[in-house]
C-alpha positions as CSV (number, residue, x, y, z in Angstrom):
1,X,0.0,0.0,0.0
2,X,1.0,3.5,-0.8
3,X,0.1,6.9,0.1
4,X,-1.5,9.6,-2.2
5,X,0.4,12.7,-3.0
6,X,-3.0,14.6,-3.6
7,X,-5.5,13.3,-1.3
8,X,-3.0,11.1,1.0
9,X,-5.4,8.1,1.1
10,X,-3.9,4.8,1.2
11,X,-3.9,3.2,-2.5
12,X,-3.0,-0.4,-4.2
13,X,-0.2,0.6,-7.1
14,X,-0.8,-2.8,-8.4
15,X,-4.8,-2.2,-8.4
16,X,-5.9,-3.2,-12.2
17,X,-7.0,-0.2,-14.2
18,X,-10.6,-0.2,-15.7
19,X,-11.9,3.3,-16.3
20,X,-11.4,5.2,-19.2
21,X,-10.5,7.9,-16.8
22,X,-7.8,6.8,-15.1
23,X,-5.9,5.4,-18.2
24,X,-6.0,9.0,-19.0
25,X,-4.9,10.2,-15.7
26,X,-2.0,7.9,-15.6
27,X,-0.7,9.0,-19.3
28,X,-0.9,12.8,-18.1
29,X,1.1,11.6,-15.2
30,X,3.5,9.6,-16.6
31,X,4.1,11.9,-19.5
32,X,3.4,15.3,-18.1
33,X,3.8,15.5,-14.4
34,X,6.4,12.3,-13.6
35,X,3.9,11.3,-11.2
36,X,2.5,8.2,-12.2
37,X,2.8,5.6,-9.5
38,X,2.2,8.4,-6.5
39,X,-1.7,8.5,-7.0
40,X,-4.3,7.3,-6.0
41,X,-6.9,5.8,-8.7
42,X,-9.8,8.4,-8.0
43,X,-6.8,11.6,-8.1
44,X,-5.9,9.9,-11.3
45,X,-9.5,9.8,-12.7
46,X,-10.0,13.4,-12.0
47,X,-7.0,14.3,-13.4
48,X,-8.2,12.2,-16.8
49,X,-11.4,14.1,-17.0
50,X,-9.9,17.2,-16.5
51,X,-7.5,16.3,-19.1
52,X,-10.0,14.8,-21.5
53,X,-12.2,18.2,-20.9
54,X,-9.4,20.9,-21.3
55,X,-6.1,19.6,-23.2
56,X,-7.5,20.3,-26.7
57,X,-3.8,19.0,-28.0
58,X,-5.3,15.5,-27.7
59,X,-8.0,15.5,-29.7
């Protein structure tokens, strides 16, 4: 178990990923912000809809 950096709720790295969302999330955070295995699923969902909603260069 790990620790969020965002939210600092305890989190399963190894957790399969199923939502749409997240997979997003964890490519903005891998690619962008070098934070990829420090959050949580649900930061990483928010941070894919946001991305999905506002980065306009991946459309």
């Amino acid at each position: 178990m790990k620790s969020c950096q965002l939210c600092h709720s305890s989190f399963d790295p190894t957790a399969p990923v199923t939502d749409p969302a997240v997979e997003a999330g964890l490519f903005l955070a891998r690619e962008f912000y070098g934070d990829g295995e420090e959050l949580c699923q649900e930061c990483l969902a928010s941070r894919g809809r946001l991305g999905m909603m506002y980065c306009r260069e991946f459309d």
